[in-house]
N, C-alpha and C positions, 0 to 999 in steps of 0.2 A: 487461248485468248477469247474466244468467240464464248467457250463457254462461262468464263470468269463475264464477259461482259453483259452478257444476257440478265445473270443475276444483278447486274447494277445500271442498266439500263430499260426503260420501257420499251425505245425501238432501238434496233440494230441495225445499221448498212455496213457491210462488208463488204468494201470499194476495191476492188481490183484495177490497180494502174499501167498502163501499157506505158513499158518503157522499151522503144524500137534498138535499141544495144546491146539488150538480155537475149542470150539464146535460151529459148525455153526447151525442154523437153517434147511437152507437150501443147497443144495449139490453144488458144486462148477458148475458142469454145471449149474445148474438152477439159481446159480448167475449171471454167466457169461450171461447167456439168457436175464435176466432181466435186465441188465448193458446195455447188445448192443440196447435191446430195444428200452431202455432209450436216447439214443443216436443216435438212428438211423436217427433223424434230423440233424444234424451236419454231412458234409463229410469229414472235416479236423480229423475226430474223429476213431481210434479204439481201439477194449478193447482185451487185452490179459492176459494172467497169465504164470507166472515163478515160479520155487520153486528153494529149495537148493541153493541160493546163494541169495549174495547181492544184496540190489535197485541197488545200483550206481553201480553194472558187467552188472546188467541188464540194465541199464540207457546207456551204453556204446554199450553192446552187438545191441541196438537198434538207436545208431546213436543220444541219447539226445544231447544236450547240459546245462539242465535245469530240475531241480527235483520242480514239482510243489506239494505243503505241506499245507494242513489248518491246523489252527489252533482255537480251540475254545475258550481255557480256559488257566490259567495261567501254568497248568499241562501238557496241551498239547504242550505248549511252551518251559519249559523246556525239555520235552523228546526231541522234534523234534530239538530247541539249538543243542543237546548233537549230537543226528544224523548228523545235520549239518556239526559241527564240524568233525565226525570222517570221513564221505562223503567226506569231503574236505582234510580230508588226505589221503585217496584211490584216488581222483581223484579232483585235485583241478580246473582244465578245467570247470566241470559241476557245474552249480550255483542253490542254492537251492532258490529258492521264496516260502515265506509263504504267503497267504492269508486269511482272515479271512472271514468263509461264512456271507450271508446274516442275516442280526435278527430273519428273520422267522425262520431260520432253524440252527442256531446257537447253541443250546444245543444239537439239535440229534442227537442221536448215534444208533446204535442195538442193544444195551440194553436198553435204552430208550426206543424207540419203544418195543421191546418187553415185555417190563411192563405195554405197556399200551395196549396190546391185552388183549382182555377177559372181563373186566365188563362190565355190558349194557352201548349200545351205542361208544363201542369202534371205531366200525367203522367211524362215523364221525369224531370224536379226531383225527384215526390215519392217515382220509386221505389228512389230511394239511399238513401230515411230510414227504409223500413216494411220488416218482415217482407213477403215473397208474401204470407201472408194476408190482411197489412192491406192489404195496396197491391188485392188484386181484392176487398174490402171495397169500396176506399173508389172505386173503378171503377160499381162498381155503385151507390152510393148516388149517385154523381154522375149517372149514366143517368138514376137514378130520378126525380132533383132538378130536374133542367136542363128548361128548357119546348120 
């Protein structure tokens, strides 16, 4: 997504939203680390995080004009519809664009990947689906994990 969006926009925020219900893996700074990382090729690009309020206050509070949204699957489509729509009653100025990732990376999610840490050989499965960051992340938390 980040890199599909880079080409179709001048600047980039990649807003990380804290949702206090998700059990993460990983702690929010060491997201955020791994994100900028990831990124740190791209100079149109930076990664931030907001909480307790809306994308589109925060889409606003940061000068958007444009909510950029993948989507995968037909499930994912109707959520993000619904989002759509209500985005554009809070603020109908900002346009939401879906795009849909690459085939390679089209089903992944972080449950995905995390189902596929752990049987032998995991490591090379999982390193077609992560950025290098995440992949010597998720190397290490596995060292740290494993008895």
């Amino acid at each position: 997504m980040i890199n599909q969006g880079v080409r179709l926009f001048d600047r980039l925020v990649v807003a990380v939203g804290l949702h206090p219900e998700k059990r993460c893996t990983f702690s929010l700074d060491a997201r955020l680390e791994m994100l900028r990382e990831s990124v740190r090729k791209f100079r149109n690009v930076s990664v931030v995080t907001f909480s307790e309020r809306y994308l589109i206050h925060f889409a606003q509070s940061v000068g958007a004009t444009h909510l950029l949204r993948g989507i995968r699957s037909e499930s994912d489509y109707e959520y993000e519809r619904t989002m759509r729509h209500i985005n554009g009653d809070l603020d109908a100025k900002i346009c939401t664009v879906f795009l849909m990732p690459p085939r390679d990376v089209a089903e992944v999610s972080s449950s995905m990947v995390k189902g596929l840490v752990g049987p032998q050989g995991w490591q090379r499965v999982v390193r077609q689906y992560v950025p290098p960051p995440v992949y010597k992340a998720l190397l290490r938390f596995r060292r740290s994990t494993s008895v």
